[in-house]
Biotite code that builds the C-alpha atoms (Angstrom):
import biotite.structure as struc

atoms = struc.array([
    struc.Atom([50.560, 16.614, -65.143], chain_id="A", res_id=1, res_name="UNK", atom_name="CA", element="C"),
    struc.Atom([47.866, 13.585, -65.650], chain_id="A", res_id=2, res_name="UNK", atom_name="CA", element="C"),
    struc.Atom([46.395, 14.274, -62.330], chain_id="A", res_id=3, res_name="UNK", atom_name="CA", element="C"),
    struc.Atom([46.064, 18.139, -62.900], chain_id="A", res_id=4, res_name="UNK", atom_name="CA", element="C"),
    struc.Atom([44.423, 17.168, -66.313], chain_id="A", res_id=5, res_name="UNK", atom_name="CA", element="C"),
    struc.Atom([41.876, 14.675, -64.264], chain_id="A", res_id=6, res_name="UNK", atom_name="CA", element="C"),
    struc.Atom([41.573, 17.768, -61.610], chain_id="A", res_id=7, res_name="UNK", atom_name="CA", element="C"),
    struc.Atom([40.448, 20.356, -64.589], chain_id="A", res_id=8, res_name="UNK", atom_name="CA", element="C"),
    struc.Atom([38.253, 18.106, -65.819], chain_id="A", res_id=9, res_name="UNK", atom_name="CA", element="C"),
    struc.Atom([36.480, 16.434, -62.911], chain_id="A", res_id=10, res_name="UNK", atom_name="CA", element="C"),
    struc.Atom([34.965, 19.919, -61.157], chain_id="A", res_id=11, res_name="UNK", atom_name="CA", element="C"),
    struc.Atom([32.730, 17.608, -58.717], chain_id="A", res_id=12, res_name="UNK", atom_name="CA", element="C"),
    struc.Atom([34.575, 14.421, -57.382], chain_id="A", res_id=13, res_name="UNK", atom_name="CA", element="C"),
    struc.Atom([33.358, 12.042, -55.101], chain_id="A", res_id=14, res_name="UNK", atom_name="CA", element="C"),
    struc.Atom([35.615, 10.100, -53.153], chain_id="A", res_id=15, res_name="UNK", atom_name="CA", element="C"),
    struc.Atom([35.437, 6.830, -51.758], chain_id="A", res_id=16, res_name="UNK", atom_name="CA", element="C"),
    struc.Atom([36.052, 5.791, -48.139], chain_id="A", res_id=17, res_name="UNK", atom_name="CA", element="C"),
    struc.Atom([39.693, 4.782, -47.948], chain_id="A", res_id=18, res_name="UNK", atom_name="CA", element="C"),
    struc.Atom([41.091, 3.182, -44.720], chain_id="A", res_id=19, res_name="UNK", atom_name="CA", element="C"),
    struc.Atom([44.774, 3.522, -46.283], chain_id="A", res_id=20, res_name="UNK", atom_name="CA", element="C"),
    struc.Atom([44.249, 7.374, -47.437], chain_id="A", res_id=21, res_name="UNK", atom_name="CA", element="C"),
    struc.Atom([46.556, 8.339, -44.357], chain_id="A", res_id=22, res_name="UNK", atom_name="CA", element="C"),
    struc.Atom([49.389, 6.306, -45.777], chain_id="A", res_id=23, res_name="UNK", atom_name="CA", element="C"),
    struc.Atom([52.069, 8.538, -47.048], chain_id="A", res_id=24, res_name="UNK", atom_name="CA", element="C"),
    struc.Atom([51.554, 7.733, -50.859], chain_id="A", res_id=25, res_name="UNK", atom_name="CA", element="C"),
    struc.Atom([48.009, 7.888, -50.937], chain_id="A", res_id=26, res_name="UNK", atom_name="CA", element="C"),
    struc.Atom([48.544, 10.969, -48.743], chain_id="A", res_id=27, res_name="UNK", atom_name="CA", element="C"),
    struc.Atom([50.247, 12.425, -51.514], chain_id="A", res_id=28, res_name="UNK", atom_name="CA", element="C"),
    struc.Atom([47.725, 11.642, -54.116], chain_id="A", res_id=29, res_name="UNK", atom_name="CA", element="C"),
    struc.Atom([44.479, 13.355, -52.078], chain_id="A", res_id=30, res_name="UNK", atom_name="CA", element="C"),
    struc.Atom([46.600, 16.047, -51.356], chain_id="A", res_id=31, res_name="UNK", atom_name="CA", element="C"),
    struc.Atom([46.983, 16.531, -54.839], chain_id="A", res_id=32, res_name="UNK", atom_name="CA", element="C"),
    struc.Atom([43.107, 16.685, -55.523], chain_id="A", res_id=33, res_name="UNK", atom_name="CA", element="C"),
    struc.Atom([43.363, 19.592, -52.886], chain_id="A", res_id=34, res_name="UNK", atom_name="CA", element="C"),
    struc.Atom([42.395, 17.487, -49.806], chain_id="A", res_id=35, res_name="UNK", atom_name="CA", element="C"),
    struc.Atom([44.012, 18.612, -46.405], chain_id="A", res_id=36, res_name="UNK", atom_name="CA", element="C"),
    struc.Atom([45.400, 16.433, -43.875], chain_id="A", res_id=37, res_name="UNK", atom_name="CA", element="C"),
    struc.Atom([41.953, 16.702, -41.782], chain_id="A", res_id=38, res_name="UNK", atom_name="CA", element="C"),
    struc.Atom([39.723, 15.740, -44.944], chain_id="A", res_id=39, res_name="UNK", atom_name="CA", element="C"),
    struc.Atom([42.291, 13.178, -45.616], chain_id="A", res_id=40, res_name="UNK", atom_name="CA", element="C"),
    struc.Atom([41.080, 11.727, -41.972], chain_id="A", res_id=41, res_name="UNK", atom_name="CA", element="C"),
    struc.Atom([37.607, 12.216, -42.975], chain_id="A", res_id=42, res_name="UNK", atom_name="CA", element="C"),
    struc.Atom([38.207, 9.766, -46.113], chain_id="A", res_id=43, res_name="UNK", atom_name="CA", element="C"),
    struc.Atom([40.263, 7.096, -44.252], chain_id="A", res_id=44, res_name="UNK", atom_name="CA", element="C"),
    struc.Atom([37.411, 7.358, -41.577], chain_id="A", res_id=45, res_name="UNK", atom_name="CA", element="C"),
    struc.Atom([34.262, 6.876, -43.738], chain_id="A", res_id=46, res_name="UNK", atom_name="CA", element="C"),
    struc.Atom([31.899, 3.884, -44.081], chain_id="A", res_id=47, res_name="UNK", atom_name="CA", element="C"),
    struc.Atom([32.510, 2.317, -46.977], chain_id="A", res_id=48, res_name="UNK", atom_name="CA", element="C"),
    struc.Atom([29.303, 1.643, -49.073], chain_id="A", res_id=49, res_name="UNK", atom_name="CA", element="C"),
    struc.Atom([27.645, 3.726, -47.188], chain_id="A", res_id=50, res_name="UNK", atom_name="CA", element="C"),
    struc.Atom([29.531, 7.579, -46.740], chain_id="A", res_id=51, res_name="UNK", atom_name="CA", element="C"),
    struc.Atom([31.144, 9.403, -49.312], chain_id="A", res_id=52, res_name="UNK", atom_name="CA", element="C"),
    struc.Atom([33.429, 12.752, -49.156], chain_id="A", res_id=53, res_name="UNK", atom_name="CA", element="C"),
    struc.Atom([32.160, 15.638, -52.276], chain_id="A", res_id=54, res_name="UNK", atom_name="CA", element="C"),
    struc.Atom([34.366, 18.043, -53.218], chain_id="A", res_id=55, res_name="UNK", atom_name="CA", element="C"),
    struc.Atom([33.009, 20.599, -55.459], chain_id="A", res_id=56, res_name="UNK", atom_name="CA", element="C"),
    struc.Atom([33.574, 24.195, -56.391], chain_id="A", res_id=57, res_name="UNK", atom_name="CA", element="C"),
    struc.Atom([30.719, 25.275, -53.523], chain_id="A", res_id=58, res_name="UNK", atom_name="CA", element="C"),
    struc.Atom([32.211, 23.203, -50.799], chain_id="A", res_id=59, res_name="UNK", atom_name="CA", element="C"),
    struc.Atom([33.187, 19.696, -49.607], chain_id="A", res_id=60, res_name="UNK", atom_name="CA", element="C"),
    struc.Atom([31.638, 17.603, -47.405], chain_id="A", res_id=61, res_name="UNK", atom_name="CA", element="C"),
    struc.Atom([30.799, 13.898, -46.018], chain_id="A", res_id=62, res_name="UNK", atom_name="CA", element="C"),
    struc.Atom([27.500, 12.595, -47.123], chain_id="A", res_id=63, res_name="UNK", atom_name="CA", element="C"),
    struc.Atom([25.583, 9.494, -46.517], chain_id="A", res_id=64, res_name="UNK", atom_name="CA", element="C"),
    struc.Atom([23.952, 7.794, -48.890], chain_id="A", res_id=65, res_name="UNK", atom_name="CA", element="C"),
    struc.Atom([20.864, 6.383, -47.712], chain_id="A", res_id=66, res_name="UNK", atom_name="CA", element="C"),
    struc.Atom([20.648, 2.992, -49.382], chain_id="A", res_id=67, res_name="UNK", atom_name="CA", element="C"),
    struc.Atom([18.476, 0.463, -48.068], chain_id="A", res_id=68, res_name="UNK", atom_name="CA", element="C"),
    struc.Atom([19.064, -3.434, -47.635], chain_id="A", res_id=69, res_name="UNK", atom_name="CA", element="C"),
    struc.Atom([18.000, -4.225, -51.296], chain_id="A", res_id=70, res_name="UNK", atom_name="CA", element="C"),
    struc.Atom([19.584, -0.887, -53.049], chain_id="A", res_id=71, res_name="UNK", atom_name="CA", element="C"),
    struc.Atom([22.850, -1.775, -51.091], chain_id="A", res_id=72, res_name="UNK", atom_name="CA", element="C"),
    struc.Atom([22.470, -5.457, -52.090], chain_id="A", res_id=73, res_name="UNK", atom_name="CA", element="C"),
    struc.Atom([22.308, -4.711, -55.641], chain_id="A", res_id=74, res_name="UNK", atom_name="CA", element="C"),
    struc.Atom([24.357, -1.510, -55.945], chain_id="A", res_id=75, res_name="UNK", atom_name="CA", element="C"),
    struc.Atom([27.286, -3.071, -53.484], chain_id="A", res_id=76, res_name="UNK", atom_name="CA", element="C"),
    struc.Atom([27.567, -6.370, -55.165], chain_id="A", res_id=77, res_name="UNK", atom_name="CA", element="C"),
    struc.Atom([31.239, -5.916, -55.887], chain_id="A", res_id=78, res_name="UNK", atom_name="CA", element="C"),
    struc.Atom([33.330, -7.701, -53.676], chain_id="A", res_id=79, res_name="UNK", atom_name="CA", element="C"),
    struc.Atom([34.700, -11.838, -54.117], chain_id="A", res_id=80, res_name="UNK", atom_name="CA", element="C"),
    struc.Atom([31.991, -13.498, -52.599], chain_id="A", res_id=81, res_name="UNK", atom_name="CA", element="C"),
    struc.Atom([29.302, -11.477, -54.036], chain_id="A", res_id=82, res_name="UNK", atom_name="CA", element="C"),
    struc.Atom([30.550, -12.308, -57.535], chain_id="A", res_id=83, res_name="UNK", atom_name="CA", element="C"),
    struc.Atom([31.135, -16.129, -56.299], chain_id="A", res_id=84, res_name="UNK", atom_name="CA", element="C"),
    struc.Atom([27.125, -15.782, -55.522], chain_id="A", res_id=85, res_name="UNK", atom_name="CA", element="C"),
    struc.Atom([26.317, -14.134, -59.048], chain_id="A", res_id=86, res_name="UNK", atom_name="CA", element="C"),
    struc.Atom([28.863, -17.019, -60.788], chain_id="A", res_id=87, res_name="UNK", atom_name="CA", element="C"),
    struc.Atom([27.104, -19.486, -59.223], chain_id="A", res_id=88, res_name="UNK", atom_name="CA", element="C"),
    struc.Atom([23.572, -18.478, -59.732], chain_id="A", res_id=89, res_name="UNK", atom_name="CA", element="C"),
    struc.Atom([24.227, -17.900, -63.304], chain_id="A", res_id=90, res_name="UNK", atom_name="CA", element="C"),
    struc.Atom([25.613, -21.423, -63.300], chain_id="A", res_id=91, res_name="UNK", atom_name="CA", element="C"),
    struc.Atom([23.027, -23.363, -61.560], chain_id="A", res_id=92, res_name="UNK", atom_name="CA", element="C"),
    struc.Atom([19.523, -20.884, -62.809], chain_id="A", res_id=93, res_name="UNK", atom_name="CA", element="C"),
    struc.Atom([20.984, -18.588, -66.282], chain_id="A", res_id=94, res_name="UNK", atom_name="CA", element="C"),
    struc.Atom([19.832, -15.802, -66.271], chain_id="A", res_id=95, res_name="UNK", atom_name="CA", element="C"),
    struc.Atom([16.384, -16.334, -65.931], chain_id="A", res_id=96, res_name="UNK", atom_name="CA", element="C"),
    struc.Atom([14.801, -14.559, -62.786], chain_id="A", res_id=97, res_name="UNK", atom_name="CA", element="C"),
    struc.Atom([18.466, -13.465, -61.607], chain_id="A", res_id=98, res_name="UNK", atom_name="CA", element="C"),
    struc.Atom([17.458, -11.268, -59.798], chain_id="A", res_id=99, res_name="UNK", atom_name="CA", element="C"),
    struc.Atom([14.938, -12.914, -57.769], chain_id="A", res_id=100, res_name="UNK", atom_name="CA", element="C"),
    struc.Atom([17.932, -15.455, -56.736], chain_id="A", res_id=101, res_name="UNK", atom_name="CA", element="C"),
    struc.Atom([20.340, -12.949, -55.947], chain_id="A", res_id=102, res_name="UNK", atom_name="CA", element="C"),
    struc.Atom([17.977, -11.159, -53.657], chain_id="A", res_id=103, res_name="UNK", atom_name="CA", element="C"),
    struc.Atom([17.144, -14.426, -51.786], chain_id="A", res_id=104, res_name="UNK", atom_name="CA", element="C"),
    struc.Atom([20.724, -15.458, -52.160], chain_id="A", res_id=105, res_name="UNK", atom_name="CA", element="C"),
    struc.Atom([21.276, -12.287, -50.625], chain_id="A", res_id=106, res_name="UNK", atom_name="CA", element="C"),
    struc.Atom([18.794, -12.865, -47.386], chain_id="A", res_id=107, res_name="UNK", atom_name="CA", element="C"),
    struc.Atom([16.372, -10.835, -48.795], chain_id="A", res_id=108, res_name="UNK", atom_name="CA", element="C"),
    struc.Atom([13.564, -13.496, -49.442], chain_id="A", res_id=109, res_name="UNK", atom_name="CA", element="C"),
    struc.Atom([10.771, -10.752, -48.778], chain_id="A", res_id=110, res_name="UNK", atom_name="CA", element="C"),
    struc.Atom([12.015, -8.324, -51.897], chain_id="A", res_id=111, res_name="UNK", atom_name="CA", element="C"),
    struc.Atom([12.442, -11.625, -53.909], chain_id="A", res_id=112, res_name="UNK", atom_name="CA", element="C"),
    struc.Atom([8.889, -12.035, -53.338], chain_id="A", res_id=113, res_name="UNK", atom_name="CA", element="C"),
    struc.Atom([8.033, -8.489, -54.920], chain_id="A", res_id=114, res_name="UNK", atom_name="CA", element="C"),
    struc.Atom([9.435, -9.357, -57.562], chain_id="A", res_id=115, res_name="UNK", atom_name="CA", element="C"),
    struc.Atom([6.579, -11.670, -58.584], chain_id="A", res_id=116, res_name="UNK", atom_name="CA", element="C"),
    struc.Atom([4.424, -8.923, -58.672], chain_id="A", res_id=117, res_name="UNK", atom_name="CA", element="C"),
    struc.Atom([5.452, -7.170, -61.232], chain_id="A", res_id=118, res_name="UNK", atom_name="CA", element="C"),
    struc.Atom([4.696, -7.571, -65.061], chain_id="A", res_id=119, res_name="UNK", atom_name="CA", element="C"),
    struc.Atom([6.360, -9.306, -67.406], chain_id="A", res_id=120, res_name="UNK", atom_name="CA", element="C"),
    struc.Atom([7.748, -7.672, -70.430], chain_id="A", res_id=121, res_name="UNK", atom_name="CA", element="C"),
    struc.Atom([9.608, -9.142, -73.350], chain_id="A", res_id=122, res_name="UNK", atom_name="CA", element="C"),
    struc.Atom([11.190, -7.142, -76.089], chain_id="A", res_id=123, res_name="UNK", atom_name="CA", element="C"),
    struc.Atom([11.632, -9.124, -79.644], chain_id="A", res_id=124, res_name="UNK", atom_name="CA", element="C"),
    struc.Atom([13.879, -7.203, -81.554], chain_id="A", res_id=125, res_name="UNK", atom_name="CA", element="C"),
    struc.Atom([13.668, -7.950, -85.622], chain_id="A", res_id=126, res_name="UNK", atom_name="CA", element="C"),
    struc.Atom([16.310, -7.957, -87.206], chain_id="A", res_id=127, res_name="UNK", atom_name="CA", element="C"),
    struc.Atom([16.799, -5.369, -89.400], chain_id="A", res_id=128, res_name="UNK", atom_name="CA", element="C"),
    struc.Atom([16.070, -6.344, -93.782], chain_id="A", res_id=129, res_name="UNK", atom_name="CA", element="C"),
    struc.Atom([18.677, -5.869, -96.230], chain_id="A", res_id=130, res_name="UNK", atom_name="CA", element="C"),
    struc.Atom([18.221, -1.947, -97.729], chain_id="A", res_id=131, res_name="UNK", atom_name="CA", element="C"),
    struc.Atom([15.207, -2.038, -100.607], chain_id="A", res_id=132, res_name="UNK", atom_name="CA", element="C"),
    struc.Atom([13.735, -5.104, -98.904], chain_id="A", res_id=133, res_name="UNK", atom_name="CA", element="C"),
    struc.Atom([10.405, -4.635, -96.885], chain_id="A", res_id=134, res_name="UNK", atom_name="CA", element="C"),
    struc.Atom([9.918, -6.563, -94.188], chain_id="A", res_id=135, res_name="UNK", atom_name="CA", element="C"),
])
């Protein structure tokens, strides 16, 4: 019942590559969302981080998404070592220019480098007066 609910509800899903998605259980579960045992292949088969399986109401298909070293450096940052990077940067620099020292952290010394090019902006927010006070 949950997944039919999540099915109703969800008329464009994207699925992630899946190495284990021609396992029995999982098997079970795509099958459920409508897949068939040849787009199950297609899922198990995919890239990960990089291809993606659409099923919508006008079709399914594999698509790739076209992310480039610093898009997929930033976007991707989810597995352990990545996050042991990010702990330790925020350890050793705050977060002042983080992103800067993830990018060269990352290899990517070049798009660091852009970085520096760009303006500046700081946003004070004021806090906000008690009501009938001006500020």
């Amino acid at each position: 019942m949950f997944i039919s609910i999540i099915i109703e509800s969800c008329p464009q899903r994207i699925l992630l590559p899946n190495d284990r998605a021609v396992e029995p259980q999982a098997q079970a579960a795509y099958a459920a969302f409508g897949l068939n045992a040849a787009q199950i292949e297609i899922v198990a088969r995919a890239t990960p981080k990089r291809q993606y399986y659409l099923q919508s109401a006008r079709g399914n298909r594999l698509f790739e998404l076209g992310l480039g070293p610093v898009a997929l450096a930033l976007c991707g940052a989810s597995d352990p070592a990545t996050q042991a990077r990010i702990d330790a940067i925020l350890a050793a620099h705050g977060g002042a220019d983080f992103a800067a020292h993830f990018l060269r952290a990352a290899g990517l010394d070049w798009a660091a480098a852009l970085l520096a090019d760009f303006p500046r902006t700081t946003t004070t927010v004021q806090p906000t007066p008690p009501e009938g006070e001006l500020p």
